[in-house]
N, C-alpha and C positions, 0 to 999 in steps of 0.2 A: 479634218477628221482624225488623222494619225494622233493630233493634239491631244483630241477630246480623251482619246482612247487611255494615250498617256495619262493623263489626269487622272481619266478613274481609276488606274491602277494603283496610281500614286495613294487613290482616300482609301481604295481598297485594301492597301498594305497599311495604310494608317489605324484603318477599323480594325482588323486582326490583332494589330498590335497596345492597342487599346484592350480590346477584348484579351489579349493574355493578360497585361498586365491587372486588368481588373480580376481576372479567374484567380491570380495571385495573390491579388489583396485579398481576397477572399477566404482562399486557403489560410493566409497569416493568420486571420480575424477568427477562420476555425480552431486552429491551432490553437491563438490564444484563451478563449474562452473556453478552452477547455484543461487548460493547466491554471494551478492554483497560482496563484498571484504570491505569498512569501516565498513559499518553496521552492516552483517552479516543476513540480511532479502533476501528471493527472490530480483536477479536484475532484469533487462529487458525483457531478455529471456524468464526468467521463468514466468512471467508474461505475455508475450502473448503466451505464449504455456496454459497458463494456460484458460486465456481470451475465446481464440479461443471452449478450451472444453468445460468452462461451460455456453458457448454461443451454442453449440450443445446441451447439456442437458439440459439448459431450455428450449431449442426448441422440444426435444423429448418429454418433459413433462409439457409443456403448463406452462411455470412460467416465472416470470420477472425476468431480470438482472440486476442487481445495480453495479453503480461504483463511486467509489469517486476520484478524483483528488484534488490532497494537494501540496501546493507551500510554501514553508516559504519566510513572509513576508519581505523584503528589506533585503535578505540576503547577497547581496554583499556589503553594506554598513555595514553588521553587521563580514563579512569576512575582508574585510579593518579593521577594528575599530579593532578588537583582533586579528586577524590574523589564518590562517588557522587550527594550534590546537584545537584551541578552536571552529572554525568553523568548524572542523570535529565533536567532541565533542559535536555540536550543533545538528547536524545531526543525530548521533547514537542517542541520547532521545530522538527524534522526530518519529524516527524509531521505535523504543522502545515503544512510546505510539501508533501508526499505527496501532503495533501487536497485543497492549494491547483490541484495539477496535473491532480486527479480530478473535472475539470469538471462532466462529462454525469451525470446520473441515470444512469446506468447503470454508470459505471465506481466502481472501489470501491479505496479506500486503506486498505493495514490495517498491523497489527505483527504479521509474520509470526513472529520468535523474538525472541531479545536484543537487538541491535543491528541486525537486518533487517528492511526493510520490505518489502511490496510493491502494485503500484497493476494492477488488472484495467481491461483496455481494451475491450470488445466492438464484435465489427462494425470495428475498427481494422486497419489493414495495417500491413505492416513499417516503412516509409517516416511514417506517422504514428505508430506507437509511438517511432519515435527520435527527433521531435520532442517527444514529451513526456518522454521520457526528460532530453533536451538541456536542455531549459526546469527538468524539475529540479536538473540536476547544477548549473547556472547560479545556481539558486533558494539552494542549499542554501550552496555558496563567499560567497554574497551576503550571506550573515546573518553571515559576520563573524566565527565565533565561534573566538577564540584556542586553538591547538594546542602544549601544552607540551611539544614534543617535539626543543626546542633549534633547531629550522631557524627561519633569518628569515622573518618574516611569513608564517609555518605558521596555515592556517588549518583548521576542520573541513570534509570535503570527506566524496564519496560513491563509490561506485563501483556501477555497474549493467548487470545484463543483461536482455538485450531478446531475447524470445522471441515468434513470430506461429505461429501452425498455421489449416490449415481441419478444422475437426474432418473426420473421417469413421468409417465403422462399424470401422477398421482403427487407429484412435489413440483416447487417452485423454487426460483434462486432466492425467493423470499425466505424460504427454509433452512436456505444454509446461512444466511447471514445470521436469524435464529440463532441457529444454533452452534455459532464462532461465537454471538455475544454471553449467550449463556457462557462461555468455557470462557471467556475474557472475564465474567464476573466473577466464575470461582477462582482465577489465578490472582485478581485484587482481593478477595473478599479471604485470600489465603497468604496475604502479606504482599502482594508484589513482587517483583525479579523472578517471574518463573512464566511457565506457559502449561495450559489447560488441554489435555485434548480429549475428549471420548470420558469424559470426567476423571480421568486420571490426568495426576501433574506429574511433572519432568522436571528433572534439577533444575536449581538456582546456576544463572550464571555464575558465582562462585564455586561452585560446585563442578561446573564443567570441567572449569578453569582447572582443578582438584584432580582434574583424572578419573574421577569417580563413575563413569559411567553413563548413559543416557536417561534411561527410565527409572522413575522410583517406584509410588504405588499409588493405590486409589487414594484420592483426598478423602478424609472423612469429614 
């Protein structure tokens, strides 16, 4: 009887440890399906799973949402020109600084699609989204990385839009990405290496660089 007892302890401490190790493989399989495969940051997914929650939580506690949308500048001509290594290569530092700028536990940098990124700011106002925005456009000119696209000391640069909402029971986080892409489009459709926000743009990374200041004026 003592045996028997033995024994089943034995399959019982086997089962358990079975069951963790599979709890784990599980968690791995979460984890990875939910990071982008070049980069190695949140992909898609995880990003609006993400979006969605802390568009609930600043709404449970009365505080603004910030997002950033981040496009690299004429990256298919910069794909052509060196070719996909290097324009994956291109990518992953890009990635890299996103992260660098997504300080807080709480804010999240991911790869939104091909050449887009974007970085969730919670609890952030307008006013400190476009300093982090700033700090990336900064970040990103800073790495240097050559742009074969004939202009002298053409470098890879970024262009971004800057969206804030208060949530309420009358908008969606569908609103704010809205309205980050619209302000991503006037920051391209106004030359690139700058960032959009509330339809005013903000210096060129050159320009930062320059001393010159944070805010310029309204785009016309």
């Amino acid at each position: 009887m003592a045996f028997d007892i033995s024994e089943q302890k034995k399959q019982e401490q086997q089962l358990r440890l079975m069951n963790q190790q599979l709890e784990q493989m599980n968690q791995q399989l979460k984890r990875i399906s939910s990071l982008d495969g070049l980069t190695g940051i949140p992909n898609r997914r995880m990003f609006d799973q993400s979006l969605e929650n802390e568009w609930r939580r600043c709404l449970r506690e009365d505080a603004p949402l910030s997002l950033l949308l981040i496009d690299v500048d004429r990256f298919r001509d910069y794909n052509s020109y060196y070719g996909h290594l290097i324009g994956d290569s291109c990518l992953k530092q890009i990635a890299l600084v996103t992260q660098m700028v997504a300080k807080r536990s709480s804010d999240l940098a991911a790869r939104y699609s091909g050449e887009e990124f974007a970085v969730i700011l919670p609890k952030t106002d307008s006013a400190e989204a476009g300093q982090v925005a700033q700090d990336l456009l900064f970040r990103v000119e800073q790495l240097a990385m050559p742009h074969g696209d004939g202009k002298p000391n053409s470098v890879v640069t970024v262009s971004i839009g800057v969206a804030t909402l208060m949530p309420d029971a009358e908008t969606t986080c569908a609103d704010l990405v809205v309205k980050a892409d619209e302000q991503l489009y006037l920051a391209k459709s106004h030359g690139g290496n700058r960032l959009f926000s509330e339809g005013r743009f903000w210096k060129t990374a050159q320009q930062l660089d320059a001393g010159l200041g944070d805010f310029l004026s309204r785009g016309g």
